[in-house]
TINUGU-186277 format. One record per residue: residue in three letters; x, z, y of N, C-alpha, C, O in turn. Coordinates in steps of 0.05 Angstrom, whole numbers, plus 32768, in hexadecimal, padded with zeros to 4 digits. Layout:
N
alaXZYXZYXZYXZY...
END
This chain:
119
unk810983037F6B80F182F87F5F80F682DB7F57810382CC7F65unk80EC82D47F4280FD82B27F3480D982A97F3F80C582B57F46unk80E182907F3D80D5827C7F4F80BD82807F3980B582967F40unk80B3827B7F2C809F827F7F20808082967F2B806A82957F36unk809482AA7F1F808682BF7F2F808582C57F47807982D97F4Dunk808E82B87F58808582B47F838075829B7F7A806B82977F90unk806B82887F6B805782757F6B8043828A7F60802D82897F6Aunk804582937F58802582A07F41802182BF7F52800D82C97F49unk802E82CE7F65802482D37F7A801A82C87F92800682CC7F9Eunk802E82B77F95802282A07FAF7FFD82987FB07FEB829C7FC0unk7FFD828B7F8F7FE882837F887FC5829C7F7E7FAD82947F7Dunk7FCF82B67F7A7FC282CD7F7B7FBE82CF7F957FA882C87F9Bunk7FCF82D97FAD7FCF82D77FC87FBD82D17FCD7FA982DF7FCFunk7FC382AB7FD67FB182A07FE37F9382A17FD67F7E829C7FE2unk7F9582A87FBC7F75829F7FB97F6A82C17FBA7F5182C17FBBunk7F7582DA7FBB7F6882EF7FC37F6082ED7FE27F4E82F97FEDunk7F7282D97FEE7F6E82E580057F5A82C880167F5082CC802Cunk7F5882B2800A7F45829D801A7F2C82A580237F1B82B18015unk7F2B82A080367F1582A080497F0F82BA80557EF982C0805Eunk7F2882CC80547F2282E680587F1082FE80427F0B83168044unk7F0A82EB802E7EFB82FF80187F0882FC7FFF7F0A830D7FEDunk7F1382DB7FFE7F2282D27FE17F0E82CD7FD17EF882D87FD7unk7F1082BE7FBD7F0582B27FAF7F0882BD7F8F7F1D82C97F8Bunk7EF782BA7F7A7EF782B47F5C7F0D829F7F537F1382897F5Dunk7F1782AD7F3C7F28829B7F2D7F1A82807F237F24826A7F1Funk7F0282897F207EEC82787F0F7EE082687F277ED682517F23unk7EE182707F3B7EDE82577F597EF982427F607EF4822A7F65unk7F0A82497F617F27823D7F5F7F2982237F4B7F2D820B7F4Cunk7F2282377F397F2382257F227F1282037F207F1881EC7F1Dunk7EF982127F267EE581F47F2C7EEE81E67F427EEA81CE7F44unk7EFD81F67F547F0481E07F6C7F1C81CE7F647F2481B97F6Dunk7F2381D97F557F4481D07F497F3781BC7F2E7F3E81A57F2Eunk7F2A81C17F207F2181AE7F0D7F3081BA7EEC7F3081AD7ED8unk7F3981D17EEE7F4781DD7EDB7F3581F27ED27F1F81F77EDCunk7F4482027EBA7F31821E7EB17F3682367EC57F4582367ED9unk7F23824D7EBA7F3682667EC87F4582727EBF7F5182847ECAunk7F4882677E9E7F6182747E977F7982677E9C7F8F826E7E93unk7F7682557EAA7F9082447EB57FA0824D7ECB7FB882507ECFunk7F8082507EE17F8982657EF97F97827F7EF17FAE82837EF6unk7F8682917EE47F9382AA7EDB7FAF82B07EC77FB882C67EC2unk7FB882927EBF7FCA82977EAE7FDC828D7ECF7FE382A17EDCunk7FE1827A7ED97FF3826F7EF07FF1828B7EFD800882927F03unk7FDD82A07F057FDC82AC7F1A7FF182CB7F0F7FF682DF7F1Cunk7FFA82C57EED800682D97EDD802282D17EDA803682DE7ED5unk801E82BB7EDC803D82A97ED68046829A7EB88059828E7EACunk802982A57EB4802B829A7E8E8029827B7E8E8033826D7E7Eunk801B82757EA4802982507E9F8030824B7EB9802B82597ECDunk803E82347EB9804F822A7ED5804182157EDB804281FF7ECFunk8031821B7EF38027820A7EFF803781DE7F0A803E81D97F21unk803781CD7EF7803D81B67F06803F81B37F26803281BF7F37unk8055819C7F29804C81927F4A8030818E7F51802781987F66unk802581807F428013817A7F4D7FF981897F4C7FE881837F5Dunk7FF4819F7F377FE281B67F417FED81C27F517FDC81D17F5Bunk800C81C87F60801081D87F7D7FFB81C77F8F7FE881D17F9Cunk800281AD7F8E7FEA81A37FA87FDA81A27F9D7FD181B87FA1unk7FCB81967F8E7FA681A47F8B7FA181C47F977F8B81CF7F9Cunk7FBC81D17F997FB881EB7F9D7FB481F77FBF7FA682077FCBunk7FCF81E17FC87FD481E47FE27FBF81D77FF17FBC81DE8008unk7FAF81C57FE67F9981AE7FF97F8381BC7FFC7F7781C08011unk7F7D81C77FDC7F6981D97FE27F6981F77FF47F5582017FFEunk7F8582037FF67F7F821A800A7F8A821480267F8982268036unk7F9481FA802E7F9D81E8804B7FB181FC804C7FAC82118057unk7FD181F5803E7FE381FB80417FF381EF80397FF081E88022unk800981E98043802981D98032803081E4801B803181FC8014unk803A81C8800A804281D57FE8805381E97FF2804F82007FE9unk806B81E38009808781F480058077821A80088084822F8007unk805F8217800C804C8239800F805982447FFD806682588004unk805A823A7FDA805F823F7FBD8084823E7FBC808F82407FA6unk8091823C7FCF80A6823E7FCE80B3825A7FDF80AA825F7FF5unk80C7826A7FD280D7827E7FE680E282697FFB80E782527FF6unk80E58277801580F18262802A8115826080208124826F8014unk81188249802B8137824480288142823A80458135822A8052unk81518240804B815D823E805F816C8225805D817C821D804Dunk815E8215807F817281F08078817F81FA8093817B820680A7unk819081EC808581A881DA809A81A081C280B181A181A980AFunk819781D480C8818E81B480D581A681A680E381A2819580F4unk81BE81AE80DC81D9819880E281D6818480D181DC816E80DBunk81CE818280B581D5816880A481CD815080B581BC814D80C7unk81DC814280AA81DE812380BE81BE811580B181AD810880BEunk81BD811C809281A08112808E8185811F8099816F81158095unk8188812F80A28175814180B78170813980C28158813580C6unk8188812D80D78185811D80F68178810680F18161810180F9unk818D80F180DF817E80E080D3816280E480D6815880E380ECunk815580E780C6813C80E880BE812080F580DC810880F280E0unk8139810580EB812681098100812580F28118811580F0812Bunk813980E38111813C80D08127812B80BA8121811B80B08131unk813080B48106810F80A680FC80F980A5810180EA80938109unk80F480C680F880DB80C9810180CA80D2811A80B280D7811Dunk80DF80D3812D80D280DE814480BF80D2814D80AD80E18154unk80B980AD815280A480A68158808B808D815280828078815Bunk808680AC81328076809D8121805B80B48128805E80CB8130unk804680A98123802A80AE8129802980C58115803080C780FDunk801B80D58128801D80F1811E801480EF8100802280FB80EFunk7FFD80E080F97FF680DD80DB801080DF80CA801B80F080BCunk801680C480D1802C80B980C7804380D080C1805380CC80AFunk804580ED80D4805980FC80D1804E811580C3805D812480B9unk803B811780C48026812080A480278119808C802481278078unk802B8100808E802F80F3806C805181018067805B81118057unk805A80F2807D807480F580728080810F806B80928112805Aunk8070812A807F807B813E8079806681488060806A815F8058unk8054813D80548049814C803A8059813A801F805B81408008unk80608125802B807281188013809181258007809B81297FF1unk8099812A802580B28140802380A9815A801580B581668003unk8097815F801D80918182800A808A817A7FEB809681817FD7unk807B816F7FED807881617FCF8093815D7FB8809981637FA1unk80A2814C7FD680C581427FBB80C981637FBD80C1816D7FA9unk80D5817A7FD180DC81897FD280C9819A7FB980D781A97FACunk80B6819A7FB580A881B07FA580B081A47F7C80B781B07F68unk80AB818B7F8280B381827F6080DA81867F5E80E381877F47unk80E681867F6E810681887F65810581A87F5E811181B17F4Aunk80F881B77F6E80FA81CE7F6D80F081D37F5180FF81E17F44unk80E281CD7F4880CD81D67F3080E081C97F1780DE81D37F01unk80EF81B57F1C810281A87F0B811581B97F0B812081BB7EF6unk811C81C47F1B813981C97F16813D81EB7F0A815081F77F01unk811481F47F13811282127F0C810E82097EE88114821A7ED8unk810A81FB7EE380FE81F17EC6811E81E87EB4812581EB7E9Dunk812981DD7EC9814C81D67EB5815B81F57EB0816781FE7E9Cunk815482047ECC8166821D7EC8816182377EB3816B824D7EB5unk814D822E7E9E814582437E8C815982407E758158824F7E61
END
């Protein structure tokens, strides 16, 4: 499945299935500030959702951008791994909130770049 289409299921998914009943494309939509043919075209794959409607997307259903991503398997040997955990081990939980929605954020726009160079 190319990355496109696991976003525009992802994004059908979650909104059939919120709150246990799911929602209208035409409810999504007003929460998102977009049309429903915007929803229904992203939820078809006819347009590619930006970084930054993944999080309008993910905030509104309280889930991480990487949701919109197939999982990838890391390497937790890289030395910048450690790095970065040794940093952060004792910063205020907020603080390790920001940082880990900032990480999904860079992680979700390279992805979307690099699905966008590879056509």
């Amino acid at each position: 499945m190319k990355l496109y289409e696991y976003i525009a299921t992802k994004i059908k998914e979650l909104r059939e299935n919120y709150g246990g009943k799911g929602i209208s494309q035409d409810f999504l939509a007003q929460k998102l500030t977009v049309t429903p043919n915007t929803i229904s075209r992203w939820e078809t794959g006819k347009y590619k959702p930006r970084v930054t409607d993944l999080q309008k997307l993910a905030d509104f259903f309280s889930v991480p951008i990487s949701t919109f991503f197939p999982e990838a398997k890391e390497d937790s040997t890289k030395p910048e791994l450690n790095a970065l955990f040794s940093a952060s081990k004792d910063l205020h939980p907020e603080d390790l909130k920001a940082l880990t929605m900032f990480a999904e954020y860079r992680k979700a726009r390279r992805v979307l770049e690099k699905a966008k160079n590879d056509k």
